[in-house]
C-alpha positions as CSV (number, residue, x, y, z in Angstrom):
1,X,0.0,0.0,0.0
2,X,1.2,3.7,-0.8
3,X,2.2,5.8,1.9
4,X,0.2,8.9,2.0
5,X,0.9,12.1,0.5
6,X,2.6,14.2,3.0
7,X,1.3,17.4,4.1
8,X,3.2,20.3,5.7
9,X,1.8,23.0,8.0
10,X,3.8,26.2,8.8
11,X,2.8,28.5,11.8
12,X,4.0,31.6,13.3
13,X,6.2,31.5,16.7
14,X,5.8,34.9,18.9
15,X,9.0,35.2,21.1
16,X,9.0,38.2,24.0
17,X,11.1,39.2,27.2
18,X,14.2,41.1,27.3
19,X,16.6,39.5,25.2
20,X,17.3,36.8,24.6
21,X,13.9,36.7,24.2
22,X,12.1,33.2,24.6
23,X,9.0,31.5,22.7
24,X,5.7,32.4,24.0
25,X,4.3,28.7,25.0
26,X,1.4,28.7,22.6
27,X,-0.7,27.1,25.7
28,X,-0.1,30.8,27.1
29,X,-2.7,32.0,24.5
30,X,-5.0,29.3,25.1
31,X,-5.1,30.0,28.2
32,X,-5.8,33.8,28.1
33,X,-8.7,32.7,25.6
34,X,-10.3,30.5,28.3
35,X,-9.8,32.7,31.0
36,X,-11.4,35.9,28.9
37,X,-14.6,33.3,28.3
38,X,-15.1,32.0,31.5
39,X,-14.1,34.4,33.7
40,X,-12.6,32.1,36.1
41,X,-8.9,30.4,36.4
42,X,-10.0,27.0,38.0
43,X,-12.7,27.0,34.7
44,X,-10.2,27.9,32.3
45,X,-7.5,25.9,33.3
46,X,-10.5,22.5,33.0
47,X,-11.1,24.1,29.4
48,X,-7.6,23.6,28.5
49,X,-6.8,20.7,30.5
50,X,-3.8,22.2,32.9
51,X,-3.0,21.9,36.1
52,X,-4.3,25.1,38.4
53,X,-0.6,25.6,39.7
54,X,0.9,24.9,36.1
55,X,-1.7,27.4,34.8
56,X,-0.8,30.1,36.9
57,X,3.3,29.6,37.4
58,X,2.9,29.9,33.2
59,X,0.9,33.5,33.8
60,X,3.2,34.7,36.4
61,X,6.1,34.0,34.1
62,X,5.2,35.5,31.2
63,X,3.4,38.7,33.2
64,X,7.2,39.2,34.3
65,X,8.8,38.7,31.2
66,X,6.3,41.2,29.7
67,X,6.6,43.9,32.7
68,X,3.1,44.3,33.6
69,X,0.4,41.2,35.1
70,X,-1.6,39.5,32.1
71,X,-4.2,38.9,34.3
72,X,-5.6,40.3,37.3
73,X,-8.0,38.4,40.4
74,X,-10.5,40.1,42.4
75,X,-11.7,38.7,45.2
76,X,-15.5,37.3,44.8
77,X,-14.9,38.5,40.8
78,X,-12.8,35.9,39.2
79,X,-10.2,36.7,37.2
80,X,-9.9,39.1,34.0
81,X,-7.6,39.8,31.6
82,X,-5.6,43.2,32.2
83,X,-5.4,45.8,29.2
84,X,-2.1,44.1,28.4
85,X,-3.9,40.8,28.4
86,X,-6.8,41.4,26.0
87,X,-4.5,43.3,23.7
88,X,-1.9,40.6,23.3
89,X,-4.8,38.4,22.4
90,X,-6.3,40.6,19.9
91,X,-2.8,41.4,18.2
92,X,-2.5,37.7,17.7
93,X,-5.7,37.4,16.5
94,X,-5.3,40.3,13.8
95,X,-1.5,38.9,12.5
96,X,-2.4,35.4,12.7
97,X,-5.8,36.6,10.6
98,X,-3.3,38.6,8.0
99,X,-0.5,36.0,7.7
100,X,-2.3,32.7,7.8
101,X,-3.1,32.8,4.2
102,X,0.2,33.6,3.1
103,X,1.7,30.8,5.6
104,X,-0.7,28.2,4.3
105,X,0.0,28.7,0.5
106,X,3.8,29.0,1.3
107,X,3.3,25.4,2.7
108,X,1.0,24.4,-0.5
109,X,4.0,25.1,-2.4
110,X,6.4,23.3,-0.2
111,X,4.1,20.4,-0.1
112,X,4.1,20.8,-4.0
113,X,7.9,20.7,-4.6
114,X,7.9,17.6,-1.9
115,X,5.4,15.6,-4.5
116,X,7.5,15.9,-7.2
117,X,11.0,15.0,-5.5
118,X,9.2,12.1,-4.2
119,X,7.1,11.5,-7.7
120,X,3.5,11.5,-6.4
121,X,1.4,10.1,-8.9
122,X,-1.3,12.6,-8.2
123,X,0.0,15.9,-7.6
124,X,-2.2,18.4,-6.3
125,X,-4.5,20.7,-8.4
126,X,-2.8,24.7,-8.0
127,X,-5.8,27.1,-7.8
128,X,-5.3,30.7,-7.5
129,X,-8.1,32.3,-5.5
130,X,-9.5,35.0,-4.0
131,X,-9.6,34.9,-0.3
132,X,-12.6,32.7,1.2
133,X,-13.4,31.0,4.2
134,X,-14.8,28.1,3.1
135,X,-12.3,27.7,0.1
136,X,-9.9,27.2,2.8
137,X,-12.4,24.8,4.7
138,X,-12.5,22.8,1.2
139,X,-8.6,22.4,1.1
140,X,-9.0,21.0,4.6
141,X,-11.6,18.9,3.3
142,X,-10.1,17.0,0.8
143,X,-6.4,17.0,2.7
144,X,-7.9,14.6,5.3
145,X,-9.8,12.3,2.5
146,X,-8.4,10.0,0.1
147,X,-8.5,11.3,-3.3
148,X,-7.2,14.6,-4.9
149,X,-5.9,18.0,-3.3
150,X,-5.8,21.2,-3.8
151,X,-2.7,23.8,-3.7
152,X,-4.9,26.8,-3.2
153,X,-2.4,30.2,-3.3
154,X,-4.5,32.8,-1.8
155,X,-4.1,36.3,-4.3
156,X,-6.6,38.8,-5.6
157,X,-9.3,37.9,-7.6
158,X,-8.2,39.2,-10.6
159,X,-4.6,38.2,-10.3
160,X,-6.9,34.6,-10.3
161,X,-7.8,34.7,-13.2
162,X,-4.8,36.5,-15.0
163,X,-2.7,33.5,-13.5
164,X,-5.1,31.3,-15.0
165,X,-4.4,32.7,-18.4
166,X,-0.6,32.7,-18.4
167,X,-1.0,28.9,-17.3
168,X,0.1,29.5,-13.9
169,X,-2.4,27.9,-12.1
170,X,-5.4,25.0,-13.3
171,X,-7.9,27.2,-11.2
172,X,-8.8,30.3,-10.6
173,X,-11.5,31.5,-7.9
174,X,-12.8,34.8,-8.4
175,X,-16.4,36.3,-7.4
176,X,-18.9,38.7,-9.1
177,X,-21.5,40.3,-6.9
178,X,-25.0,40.1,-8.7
179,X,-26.8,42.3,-10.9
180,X,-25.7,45.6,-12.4
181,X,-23.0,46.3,-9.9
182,X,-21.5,42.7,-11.0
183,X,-22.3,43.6,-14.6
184,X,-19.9,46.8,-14.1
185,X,-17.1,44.8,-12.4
186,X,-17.4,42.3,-14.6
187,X,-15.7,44.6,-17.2
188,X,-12.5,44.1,-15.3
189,X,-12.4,40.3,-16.3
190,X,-13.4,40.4,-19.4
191,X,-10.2,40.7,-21.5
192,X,-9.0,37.6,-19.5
193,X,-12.6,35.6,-19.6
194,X,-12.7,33.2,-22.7
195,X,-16.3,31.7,-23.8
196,X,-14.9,29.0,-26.1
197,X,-11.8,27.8,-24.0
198,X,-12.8,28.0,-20.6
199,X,-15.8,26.8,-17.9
200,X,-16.8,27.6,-14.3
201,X,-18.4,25.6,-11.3
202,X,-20.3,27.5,-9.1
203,X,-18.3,27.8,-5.6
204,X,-20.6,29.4,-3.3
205,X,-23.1,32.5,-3.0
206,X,-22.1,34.7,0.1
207,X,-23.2,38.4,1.3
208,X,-20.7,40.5,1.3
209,X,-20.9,44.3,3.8
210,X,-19.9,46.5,6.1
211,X,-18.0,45.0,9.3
212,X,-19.2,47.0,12.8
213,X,-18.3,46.7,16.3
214,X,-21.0,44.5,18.2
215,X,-24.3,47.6,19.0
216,X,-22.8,49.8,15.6
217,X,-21.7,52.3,18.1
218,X,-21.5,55.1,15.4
219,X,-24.5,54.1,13.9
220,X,-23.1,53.1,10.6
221,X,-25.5,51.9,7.5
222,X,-24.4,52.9,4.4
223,X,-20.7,54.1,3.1
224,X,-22.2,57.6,3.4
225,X,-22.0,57.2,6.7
226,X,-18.8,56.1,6.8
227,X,-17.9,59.4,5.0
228,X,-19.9,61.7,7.3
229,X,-18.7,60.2,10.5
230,X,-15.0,60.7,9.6
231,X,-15.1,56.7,10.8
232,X,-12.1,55.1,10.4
233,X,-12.2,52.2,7.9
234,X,-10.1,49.5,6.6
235,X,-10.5,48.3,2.9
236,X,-9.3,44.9,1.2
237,X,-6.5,44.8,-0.6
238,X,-6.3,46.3,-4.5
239,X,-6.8,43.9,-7.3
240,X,-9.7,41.5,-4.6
241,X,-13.0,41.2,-5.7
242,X,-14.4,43.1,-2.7
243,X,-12.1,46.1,-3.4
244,X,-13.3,46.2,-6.9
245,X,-16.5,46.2,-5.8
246,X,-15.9,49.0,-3.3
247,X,-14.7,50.9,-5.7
248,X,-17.5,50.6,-8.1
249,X,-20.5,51.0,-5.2
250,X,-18.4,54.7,-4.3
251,X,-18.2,55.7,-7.7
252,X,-21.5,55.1,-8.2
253,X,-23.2,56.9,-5.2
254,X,-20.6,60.0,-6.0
255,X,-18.0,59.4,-2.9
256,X,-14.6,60.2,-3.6
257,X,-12.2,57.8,-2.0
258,X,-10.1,60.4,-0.2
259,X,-13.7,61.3,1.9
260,X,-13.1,57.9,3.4
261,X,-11.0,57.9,6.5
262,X,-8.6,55.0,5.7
263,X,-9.4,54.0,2.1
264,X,-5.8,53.2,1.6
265,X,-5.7,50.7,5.3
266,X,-5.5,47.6,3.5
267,X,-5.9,44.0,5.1
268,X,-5.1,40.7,2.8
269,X,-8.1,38.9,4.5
270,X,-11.6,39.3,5.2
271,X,-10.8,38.0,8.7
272,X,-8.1,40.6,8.7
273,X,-10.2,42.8,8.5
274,X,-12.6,41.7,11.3
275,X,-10.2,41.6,13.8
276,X,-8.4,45.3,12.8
277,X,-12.3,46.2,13.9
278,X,-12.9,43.7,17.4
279,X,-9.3,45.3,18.3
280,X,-10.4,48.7,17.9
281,X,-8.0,49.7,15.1
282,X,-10.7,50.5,13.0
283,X,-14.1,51.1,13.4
284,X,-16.0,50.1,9.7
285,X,-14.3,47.7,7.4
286,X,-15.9,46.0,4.1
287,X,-16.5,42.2,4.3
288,X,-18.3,38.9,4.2
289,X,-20.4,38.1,6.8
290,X,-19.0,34.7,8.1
291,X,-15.6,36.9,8.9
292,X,-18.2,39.4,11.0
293,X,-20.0,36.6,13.0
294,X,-16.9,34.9,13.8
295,X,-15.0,37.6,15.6
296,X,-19.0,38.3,16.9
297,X,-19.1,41.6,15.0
298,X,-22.1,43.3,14.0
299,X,-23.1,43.0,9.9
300,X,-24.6,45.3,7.3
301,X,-25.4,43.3,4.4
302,X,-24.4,45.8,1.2
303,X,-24.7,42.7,-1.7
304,X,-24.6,39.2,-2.3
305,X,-22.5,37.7,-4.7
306,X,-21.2,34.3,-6.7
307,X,-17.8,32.3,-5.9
308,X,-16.9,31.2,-9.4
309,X,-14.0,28.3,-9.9
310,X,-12.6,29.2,-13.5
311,X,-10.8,26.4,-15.8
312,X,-9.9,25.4,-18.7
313,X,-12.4,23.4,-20.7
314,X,-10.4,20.6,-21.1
315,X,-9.0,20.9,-17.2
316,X,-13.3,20.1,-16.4
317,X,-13.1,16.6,-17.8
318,X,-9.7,15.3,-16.0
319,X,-11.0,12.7,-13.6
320,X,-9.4,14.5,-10.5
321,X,-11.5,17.5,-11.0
322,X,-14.5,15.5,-11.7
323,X,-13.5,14.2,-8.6
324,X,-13.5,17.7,-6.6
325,X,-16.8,18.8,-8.1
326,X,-18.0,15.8,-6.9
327,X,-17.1,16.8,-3.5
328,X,-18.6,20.1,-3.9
329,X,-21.8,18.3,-4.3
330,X,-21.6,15.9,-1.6
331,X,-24.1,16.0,1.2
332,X,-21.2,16.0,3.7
333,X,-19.6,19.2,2.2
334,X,-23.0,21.0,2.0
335,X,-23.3,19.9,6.0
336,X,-19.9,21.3,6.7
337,X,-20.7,24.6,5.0
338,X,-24.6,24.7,6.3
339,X,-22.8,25.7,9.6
340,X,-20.7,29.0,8.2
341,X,-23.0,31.9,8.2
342,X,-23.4,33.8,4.9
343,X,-23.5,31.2,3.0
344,X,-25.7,29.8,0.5
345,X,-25.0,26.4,-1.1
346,X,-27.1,25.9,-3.4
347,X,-25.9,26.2,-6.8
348,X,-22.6,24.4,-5.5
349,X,-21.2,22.1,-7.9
350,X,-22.9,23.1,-10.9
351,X,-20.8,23.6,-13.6
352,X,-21.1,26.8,-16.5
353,X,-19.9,27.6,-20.0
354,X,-18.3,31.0,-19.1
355,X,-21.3,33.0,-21.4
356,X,-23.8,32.0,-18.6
357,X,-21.5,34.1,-16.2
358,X,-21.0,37.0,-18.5
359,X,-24.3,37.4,-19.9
């Protein structure tokens, strides 16, 4: 029997202290987490499974190395995080939410080199793609089944598709909002969008909007209001779907970009984004919604819009993509995805001629 393909996962290490500085135990942040859910040490430590004394020798330690207490106990009030605390927690949330993506293709690509030193017989499919949530859920997906993979490298939407067309890549994810504001954006891909030599399967539908802290404390609804307030905002990256779109929605309710307090704030990731908002770096952001209920941020939904998989005709009838549509389609995907908000399933799987896409 074969042995399995091996897979490769990169992660970030935080060192702190005066130097030489030493590597922050990762159980340190898992156990800041638990304490800022439950309120109380003897809880937290259960929810990560550590000792009491362990739990709190690691807290004192670090609380030195830092220069201030991590924590703080009140008696009769449990125990909170300090200032220092809850920002350590949130910085790691917003880097590990920029950086993940570029970690996890970086380790695609290593896994990709290893197949062919060691002569895999099925190498993994290389998809460029715009940033998505449950993209990255599918790679999971199929990494822990027998059967294909996917190397998904995680760049704009319209690099994608470009990449696609210079033969960089054997998919391309890219996503048009509907109706005449995807008409208009649509224009962008055309030069690179070929009827007679390419298909699509339809990804996923998700909305996609503005990103608030939980309440909307400035009472944001529209990107007018983002304008009037002075709010500060933080925008996707240039050359992603959603900053396309942003541009297009601004241009067409007569906002010039330099009204909007941080147009040129850029994050990588919706999630990015999120958190630059729950940390209070920001106070608006554009997004999709999953990325807004998962750092428990409020949502304005501005449009909903189509997660397209672009190919090459031909690409559509190897048996390993039949093989990943197939996926798409399965019950236990749909299942998986059925518990992401802001997503819609439906259409998942089916597959396009590129005409049906741009009209």
């Amino acid at each position: 029997m074969p042995l399995p393909r091996p897979t490769l996962d990169l992660d970030l290490v935080w060192k702190a202290g005066h130097q030489p500085r030493k590597s922050v135990d990762p159980e340190l942040f898992a156990l800041l987490e638990a304490i800022k859910n439950t309120g109380k040490l003897t809880e937290a430590t259960e929810q990560v499974g550590m000792p009491y004394r362990q739990a709190w020798g690691l807290i004192t330690a670090w609380s030195e190395r830092m220069g201030q207490p991590l924590v703080s106990k009140e008696q009769g009030r449990g125990t909170k995080l300090t200032e220092l605390g809850e920002k350590l927690l949130w910085l790691r949330e917003r880097i590990n939410a920029r950086l993940t993506p570029h970690l996890e293709s970086a380790a695609s690509e290593v896994e990709q080199q290893l197949s062919e030193i060691l002569n895999e017989p099925n190498p993994a499919l290389t998809m460029f793609a715009s940033h998505d949530l449950v993209l990255a859920e599918l790679r999971e997906f199929l990494r822990t089944r027998p059967g294909p993979k996917l190397d998904v490298r995680f760049v704009g939407s319209l690099e994608s598709v470009v990449a696609l067309c210079k033969n960089r890549c054997e998919l391309a994810g890219f996503h048009i909002p509907e109706g005449g504001l995807g008409r208009e954006i649509l224009r962008k891909y055309e030069p690179w969008l070929k009827p007679r030599a390419q298909r699509v399967v339809h990804f996923v539908r998700r909305n996609q909007g503005l990103l608030v802290p939980t309440g909307n404390p400035l009472a944001i609804h529209t990107l007018k209001d983002i304008a009037a307030k002075g709010a500060r905002f933080i925008n996707r990256q240039r050359g992603s779907g959603t900053h396309l779109a942003l541009q297009r929605m601004l241009l067409e309710q007569g906002i010039e970009t330099n009204e909007i307090n941080g147009y040129y704030t850029e994050e990588f990731t919706h999630l990015a984004v999120a958190a630059a908002i729950a940390s209070g770096v920001a106070d608006v952001g554009i997004g999709i919604e999953a990325a807004a209920r998962r750092l428990k941020l409020d949502f304005i939904p501005l449009f909903v819009e189509d997660y397209y998989l672009l190919g090459k005709r031909e690409t559509f009838e190897r048996a390993d993509v039949e093989a990943i549509v197939a996926s798409l389609k399965s019950e236990e995907f749909a299942a998986h995805v059925r518990g992401i908000p802001g997503y819609d399933t439906v259409q998942t799987g089916k597959i396009s001629n590129v005409s049906d896409v741009i009209g």
